[in-house]
N, C-alpha and C positions, 0 to 999 in steps of 0.2 A: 336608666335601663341598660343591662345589658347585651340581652338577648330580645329576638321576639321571633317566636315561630308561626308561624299561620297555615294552617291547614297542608300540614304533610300529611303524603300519601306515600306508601310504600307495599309492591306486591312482590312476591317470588310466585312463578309460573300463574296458577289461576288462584292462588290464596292470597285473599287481600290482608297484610298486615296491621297498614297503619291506614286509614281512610281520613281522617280530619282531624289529624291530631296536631293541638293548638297548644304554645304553653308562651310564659313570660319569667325571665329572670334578672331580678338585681343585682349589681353591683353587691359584691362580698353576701349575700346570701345563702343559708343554708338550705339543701330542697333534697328531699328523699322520694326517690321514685317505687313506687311496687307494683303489682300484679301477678297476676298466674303464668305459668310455664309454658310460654309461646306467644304472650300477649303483647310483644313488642317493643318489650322495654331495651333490651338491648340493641335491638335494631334502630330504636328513635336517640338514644346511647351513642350509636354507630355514626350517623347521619349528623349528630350536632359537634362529635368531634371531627367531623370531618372525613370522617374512615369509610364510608358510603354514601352513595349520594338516593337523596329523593327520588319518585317517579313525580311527586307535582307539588308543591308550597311552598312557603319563601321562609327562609331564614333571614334578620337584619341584626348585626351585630354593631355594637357599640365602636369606631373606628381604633385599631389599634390592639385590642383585646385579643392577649394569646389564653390557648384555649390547650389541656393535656389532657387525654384521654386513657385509661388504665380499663384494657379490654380482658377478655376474661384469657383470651392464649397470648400472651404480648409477642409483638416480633422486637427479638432483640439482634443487633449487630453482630453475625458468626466472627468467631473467633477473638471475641473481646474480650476483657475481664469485669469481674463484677464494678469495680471500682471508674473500669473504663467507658462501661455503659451507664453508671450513675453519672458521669462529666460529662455527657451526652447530652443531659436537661440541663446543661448550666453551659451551652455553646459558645454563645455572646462572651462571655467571661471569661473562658479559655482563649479566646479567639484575642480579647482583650488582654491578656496572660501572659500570652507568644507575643506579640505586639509590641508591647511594656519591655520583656526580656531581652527581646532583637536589637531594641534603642539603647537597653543598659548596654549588652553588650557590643554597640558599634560605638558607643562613648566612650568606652575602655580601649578598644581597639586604638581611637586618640588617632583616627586618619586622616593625615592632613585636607586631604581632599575633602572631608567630607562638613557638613554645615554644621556644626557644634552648637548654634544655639538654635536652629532648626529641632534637632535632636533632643535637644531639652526641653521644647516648645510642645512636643508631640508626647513626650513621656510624660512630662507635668498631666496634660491632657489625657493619654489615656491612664492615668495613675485616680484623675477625677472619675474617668468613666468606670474603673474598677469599684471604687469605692460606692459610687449610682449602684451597681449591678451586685453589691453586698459584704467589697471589703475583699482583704486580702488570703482570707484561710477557707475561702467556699471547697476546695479538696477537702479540707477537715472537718469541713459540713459535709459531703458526698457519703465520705468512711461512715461517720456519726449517724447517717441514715441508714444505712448498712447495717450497722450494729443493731439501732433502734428495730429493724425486721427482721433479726435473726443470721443474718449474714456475717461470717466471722472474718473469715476469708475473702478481705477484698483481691486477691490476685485469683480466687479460683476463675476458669474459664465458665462461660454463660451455655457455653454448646457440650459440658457436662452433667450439667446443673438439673437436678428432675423441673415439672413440671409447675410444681409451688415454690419452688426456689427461685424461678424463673420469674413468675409471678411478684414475688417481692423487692427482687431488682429494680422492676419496672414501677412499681409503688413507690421506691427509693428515688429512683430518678424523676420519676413525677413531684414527688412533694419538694425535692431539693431544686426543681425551675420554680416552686412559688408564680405558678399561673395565675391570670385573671378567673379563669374558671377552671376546677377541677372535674373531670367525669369521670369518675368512679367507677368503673361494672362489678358488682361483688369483691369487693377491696377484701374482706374477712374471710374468704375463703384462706387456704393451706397456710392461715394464721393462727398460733396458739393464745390462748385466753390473756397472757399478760404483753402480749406485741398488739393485741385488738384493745386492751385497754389504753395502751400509749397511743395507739392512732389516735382513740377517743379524743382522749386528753392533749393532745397534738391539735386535730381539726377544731377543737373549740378555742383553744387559750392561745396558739400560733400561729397556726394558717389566716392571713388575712384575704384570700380570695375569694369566690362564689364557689359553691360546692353541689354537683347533682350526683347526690347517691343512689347510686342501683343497689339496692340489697335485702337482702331477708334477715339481715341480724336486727330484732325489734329491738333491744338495748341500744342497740347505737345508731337506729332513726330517733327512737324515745330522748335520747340527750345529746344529740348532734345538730338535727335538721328543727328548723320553724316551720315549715310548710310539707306537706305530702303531695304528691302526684299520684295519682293512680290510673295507670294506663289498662283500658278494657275495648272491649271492641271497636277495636281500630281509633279513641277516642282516648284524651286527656282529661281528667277531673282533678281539682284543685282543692287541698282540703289544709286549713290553715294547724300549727301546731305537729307534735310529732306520731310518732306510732297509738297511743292512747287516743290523741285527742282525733285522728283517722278515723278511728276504729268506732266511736261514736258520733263522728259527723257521719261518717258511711250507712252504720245504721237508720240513723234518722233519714238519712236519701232514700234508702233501699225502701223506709218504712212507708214515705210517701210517694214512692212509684207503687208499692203494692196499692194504694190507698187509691191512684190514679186508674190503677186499669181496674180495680174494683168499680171505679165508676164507670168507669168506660164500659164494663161488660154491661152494668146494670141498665146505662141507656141505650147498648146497641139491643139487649133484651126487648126494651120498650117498645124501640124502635120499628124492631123487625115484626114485631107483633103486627105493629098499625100500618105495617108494608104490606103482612099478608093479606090484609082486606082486601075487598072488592075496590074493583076501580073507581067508584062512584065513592068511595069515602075520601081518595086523593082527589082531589080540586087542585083546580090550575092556582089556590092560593098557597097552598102547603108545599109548591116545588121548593122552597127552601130547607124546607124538614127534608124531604127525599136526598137532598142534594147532604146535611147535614150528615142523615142517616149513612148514605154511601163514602163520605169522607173519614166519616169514623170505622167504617170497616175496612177501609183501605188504608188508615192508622198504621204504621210498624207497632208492633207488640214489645213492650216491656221485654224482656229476655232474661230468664233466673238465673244467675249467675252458676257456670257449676263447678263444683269441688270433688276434692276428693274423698271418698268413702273406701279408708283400710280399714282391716281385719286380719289376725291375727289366730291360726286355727293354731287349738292346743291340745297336747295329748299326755297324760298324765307321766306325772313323775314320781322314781322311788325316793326313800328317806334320803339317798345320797344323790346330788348333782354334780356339783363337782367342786372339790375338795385340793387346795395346793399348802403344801407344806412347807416354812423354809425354804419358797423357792427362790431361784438366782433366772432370770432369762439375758441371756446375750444374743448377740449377733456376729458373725466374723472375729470371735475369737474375743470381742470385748464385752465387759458386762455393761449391763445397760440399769438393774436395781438387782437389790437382793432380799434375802431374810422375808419375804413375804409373807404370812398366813391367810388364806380368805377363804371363809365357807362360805356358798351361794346358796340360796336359801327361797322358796317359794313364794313369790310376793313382791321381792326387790327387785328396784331399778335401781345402779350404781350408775353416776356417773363417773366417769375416768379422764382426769386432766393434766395436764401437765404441759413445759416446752416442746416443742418441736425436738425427733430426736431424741429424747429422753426412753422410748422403749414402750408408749403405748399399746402401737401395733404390734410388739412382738412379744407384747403378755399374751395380746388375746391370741395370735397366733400359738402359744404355747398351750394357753387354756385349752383351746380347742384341738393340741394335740398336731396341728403342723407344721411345727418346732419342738424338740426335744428341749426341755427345762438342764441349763446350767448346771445345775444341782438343783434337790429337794426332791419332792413328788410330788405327783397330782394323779388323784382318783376321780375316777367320771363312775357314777352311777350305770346300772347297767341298760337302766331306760332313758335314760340322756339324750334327748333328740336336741339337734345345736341346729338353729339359721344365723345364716353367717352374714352381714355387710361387706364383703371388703369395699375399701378407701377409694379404691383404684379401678371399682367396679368393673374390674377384670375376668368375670364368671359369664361375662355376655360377649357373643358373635355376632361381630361386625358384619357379616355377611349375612344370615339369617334376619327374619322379622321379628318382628318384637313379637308376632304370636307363636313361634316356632321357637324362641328365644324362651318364652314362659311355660308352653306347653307340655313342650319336652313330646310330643306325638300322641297325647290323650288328648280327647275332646271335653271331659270334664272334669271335676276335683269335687272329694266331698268334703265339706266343709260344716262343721259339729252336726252332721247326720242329714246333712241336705246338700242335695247333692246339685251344682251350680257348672254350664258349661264356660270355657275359658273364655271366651267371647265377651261374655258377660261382666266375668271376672276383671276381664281387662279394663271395660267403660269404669268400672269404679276407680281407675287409674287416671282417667278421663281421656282413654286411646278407645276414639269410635271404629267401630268394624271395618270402616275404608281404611283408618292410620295403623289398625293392627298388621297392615300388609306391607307398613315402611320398611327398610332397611334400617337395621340398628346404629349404622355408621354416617346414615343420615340426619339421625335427630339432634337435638340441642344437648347443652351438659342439663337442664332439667328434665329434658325429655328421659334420656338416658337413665337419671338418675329413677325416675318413677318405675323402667320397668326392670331395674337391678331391684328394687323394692319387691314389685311384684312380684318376682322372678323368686325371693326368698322368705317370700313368704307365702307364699300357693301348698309351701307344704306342713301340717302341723309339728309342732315343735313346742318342748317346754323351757329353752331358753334360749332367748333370742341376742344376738351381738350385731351391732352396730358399731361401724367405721366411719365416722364422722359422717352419717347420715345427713346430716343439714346441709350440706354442699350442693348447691346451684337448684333445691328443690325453694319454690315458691311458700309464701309464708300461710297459704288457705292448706297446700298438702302437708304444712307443716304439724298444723291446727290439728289435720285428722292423721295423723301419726301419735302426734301428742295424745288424744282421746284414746286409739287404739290402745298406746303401751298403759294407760292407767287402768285400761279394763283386762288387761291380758294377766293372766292371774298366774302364770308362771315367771321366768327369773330373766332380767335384761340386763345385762351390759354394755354401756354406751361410751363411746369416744366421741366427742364432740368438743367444738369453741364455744356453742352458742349459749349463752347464759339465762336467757329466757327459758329455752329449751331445757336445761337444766333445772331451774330454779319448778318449770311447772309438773315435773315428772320425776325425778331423779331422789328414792329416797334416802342415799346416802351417796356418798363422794370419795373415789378412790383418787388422793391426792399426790403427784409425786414433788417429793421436800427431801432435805436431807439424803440426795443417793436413794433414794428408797420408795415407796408407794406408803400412804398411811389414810387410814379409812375415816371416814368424819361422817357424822347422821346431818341426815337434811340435803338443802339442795346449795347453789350453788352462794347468793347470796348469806346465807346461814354460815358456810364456811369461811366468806371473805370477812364477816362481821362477827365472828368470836377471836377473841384473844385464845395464844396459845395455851395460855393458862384456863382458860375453859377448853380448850381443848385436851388438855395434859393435866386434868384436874388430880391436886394433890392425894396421895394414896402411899400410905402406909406397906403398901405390900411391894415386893419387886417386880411386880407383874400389874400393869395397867387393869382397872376397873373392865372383867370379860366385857366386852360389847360395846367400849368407848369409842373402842378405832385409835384412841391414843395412845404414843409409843410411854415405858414406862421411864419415870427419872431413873437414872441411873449414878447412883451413891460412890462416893470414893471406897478404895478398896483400902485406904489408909486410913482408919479410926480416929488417929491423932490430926486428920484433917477437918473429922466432924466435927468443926467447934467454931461456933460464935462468939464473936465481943457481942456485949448487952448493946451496945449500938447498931450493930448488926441483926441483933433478935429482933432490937424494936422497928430497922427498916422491915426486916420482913412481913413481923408481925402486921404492918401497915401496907405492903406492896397488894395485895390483891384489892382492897377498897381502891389502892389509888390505877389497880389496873382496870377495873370496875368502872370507874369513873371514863380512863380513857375511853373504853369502848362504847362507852355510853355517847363520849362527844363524837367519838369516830361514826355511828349508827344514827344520830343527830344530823350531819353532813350531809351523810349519804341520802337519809330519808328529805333532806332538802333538794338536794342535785336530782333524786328521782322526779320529784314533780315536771310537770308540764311548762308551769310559768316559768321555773328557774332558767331555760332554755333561753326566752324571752329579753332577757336582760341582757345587758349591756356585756362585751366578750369581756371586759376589765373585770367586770363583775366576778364573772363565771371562772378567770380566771382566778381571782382572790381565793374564792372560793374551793376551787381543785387545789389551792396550794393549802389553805386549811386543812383539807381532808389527808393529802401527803403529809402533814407535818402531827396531824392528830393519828394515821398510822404508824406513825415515824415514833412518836409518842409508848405509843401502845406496845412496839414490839420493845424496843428500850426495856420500859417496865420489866418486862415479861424476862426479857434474858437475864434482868438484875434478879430476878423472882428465881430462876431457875437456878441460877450461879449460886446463892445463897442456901435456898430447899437442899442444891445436892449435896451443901458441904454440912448441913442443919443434924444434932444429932435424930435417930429414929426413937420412936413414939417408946419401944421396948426399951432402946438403951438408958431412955431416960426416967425408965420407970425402973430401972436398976439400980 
């Protein structure tokens, strides 16, 4: 055992947090923690890394066990560099570094004075303890984490750095001390899709420590963690497997607490009936019943769990929404993509993906007109009503309440013809009429996030943008975002990580590749599992198939290069079966790695297994550039009918 917690308690002022919250962790275990926005996860988070302390229960750790803790604001060392604050988790070994270097060079030195085989006796020695602590190139493991997060710049300074930049430093420095336990608090946030897949792929097949994940990204409880925690009033529940297999042990709990207080009401019914008799039908033999009957009414009640209920008022829109031509967006003078075209269109959800940096945010800022476009044009419709996300949820005052913050100085909003006052509004956010009078600069990064939500969408709109919505919101408010945008019958644009998120709403994919943005149908798995050659499906014309999203081949401009050897015809002739094939084993993989049990298995296993899937994408693209290499040099269907 590693850990064992017993009945922590934790209050701020009169709101009780955590009340009995119990948990157990192994040695090199995977454990994903969840709950709703305020429920204590990060604060029972806080408390096992060390970062706060309990008001009552006992922690007992395993003797010897270092513990890293990756909080959602990290404090990093002012005035360090990225690289210097990654050697930070790797102490001992620096410490051990200087130690080594002092003795080489006091042995060079050659002073007579000094003990010579002393000197060699301690270097041997800490030359062994280097090698215990991971060997001699752990700086080229610090940079190599660095890189793995996005950080290009190990000399940049950390007191430059925004606020996700910052963030992945200290995830760097965490996973480069290889802890006995890791604590996670939303590791996936101001991470882009393919640095959340290498964590993935990192925490299962490298990390040999224990891991408690705090997070809302369901993909990487689903194929990371064996066991779920669910932290709810003030309480620990323990639920074996990952995000699926949760989500059906939960129900099944949920189904027999319903099942419980259904009895319960129907015997305190009974009961109180034969209470209200006359005194002469209680006998001094039935004080057991009486005593039964008042035990059960003094019962604590079951409690319905509550969620969030969004909505999404809409107001019509003309034939045009909004329309970009050939656009280029930059920023400070550098382009960020170019050549764009996308008409937006009544019905879709796009999701928009890409690295970090790449110009996400400053399409939609273009789209929506508060950036002037590089070049191109973009027409907006003249009924275009836009609600906007920003990332940075910078539209809300810190000083004002979150009712004053949504308000705007109305009492109510109508809402498709019924008219709702903001009060109200707000509970479906799950901000009761006492927490609507908080201070904005109080709340949590969930808290915050719900009423940036509220806040933009209280007013109707027929196209709605999103800036990485899914940051620090709970995975129950996730749920009811997700229902809204598939009923909102106007047009969405989403930037986000989250791949669940994606895959259940999104129905196409604006993908940034090649310098550029390039459109793909479906959601988000649909795009990682087609070959580009279904994506770039072959066509005769110079202009991609209208409506593919694919960019088109583009033919040599030298005729005397369209030409194949018959050896060459006949690979091609044969490349798409054999691309065919790949993606079939590559979608083969994956649909094994999704399951439940695959998790289960042995890390060597899982490992095996993720390097199949690398080597069967590896596969896939190969094909595909032979395919393409060949197609563009291939004569066209006319000139060979010449």
């Amino acid at each position: 055992m590693l850990l064992t917690a017993t009945g922590i308690q934790r209050r701020y002022g009169v709101r009780e947090v955590l009340t009995d919250a119990t948990l157990s962790l192994h040695q090199g275990e995977r454990v994903g923690m969840v709950g709703n926005n305020g429920a204590g996860k990060s604060t029972l988070a806080r408390i096992l890394g060390g970062h706060e302390q309990a008001d009552g229960g006992e922690i007992a750790w395993r003797g010897g066990a270092r513990v890293a803790y990756l909080s959602q604001a990290p404090d990093l060392t002012a005035g360090t560099t990225a690289l210097e604050t990654v050697l930070e988790g790797i102490g001992e070994w620096r410490t051990a570094m200087s130690a080594y270097e002092a003795c080489g060079e006091a042995l060079q030195a050659n002073d007579p004075n000094a003990d010579m085989d002393a000197l060699l006796a301690e270097q041997a020695s800490l030359g062994d303890r280097i090698e215990q602590l991971g060997g001699w190139n752990r700086e080229h493991d610090a940079a190599a984490f660095l890189a793995h997060v996005g950080i290009r710049d190990t000399s940049a300074h950390v007191d430059a750095m925004s606020g996700g930049e910052r963030r992945r430093v200290a995830l760097a420095r965490l996973l480069v001390s290889a802890p006995d336990l890791a604590i996670l608090d939303e590791p996936t946030n101001h991470l882009d899709i393919a640095t959340i897949e290498w964590l993935e792929r990192h925490l299962v097949s490298t990390f040999k420590g224990a891991l408690l994940l705090v997070t809302h990204d369901r993909y990487l409880l689903d194929r990371v963690v064996s066991r779920t925690l669910e932290v709810t009033e003030g309480q620990v529940h323990s639920y074996e497997g990952g995000w699926g297999s949760y989500l059906e042990a939960k129900a099944l709990r949920m189904a027999h607490a319903e099942r419980t207080e259904a009895n319960r009401r129907n015997f305190l019914r009974r009961e109180l009936e034969w209470l209200r008799r006359t005194p002469q039908a209680r006998t001094t033999k039935q004080k057991a019943r009486v005593d039964r009957a008042h035990e059960a009414i003094d019962a604590p009640r079951a409690r319905l769990e509550k969620t969030a209920k969004v909505s999404l008022g809409h107001t019509r829109s003309g034939r045009t929404i909004i329309e970009a031509l050939e656009l280029e967006v930059a920023i400070g003078g550098r382009s960020l993509a170019s050549d764009l075209t996308l008409r937006l269109s009544k019905g879709e959800i796009i999701g928009i993906v890409g690295p970090n940096g790449c110009g996400k945010t400053t399409l939609l800022r273009t789209l929506t007109g508060d950036l002037p476009p590089a070049s191109g044009t973009i027409t907006r419709g003249k009924n275009t009503r836009v609600a906007y996300l920003d990332q940075e949820r910078g539209d809300l005052d810190d000083d004002d309440s979150i009712f004053d913050n949504v308000a705007h100085g109305r009492a109510e909003i109508d809402r498709d013809g019924s008219p709702t006052d903001v009060y109200t509004y707000l509970e479906r956010f799950l901000f009761t009429r006492h927490e609507q009078r908080k201070r904005v600069a109080d709340l949590s990064g969930g808290e915050r996030a719900r009423v940036a939500l509220a806040k933009i969408l209280i007013e109707d709109a027929n196209v709605v943008i999103l800036d990485e919505p899914t940051n620090d919101l709970d995975v129950s408010t996730l749920a009811a975002l997700e229902e809204a945008l598939l009923e909102f019958p106007g047009t969405v644009l989403v930037v986000t990580h989250d791949r669940w998120f994606l895959d259940r709403v999104a129905t196409s994919m604006l993908v940034y590749e090649d310098h550029g943005f390039c459109q793909h149908q479906g959601g988000y798995t649909e795009y990682v599992t087609r070959t580009a050659a279904s994506k770039r499906a072959p066509s005769t014309d110079a202009t991609a198939t209208e409506g593919s999203g694919a960019a088109p081949i583009k033919r040599s401009a030298n005729p005397s290069a369209d030409t194949l050897s018959k050896a060459e015809q006949r690979e091609l002739d044969g490349l798409l079966e054999q691309i065919m094939a790949a993606e079939e084993e590559v979608a083969r993989i994956e649909s094994e790695v999704s399951e439940p049990s695959f998790y289960k298995q042995a890390r060597e296993a899982q490992a095996q297994l993720f390097a199949a899937l690398e080597a069967a994408k590896t596969s896939v693209a190969s094909l595909t550039s032979r395919w393409e290499a060949l197609e563009a040099r291939a004569p066209s269907p006319a000139s060979s009918d010449a």
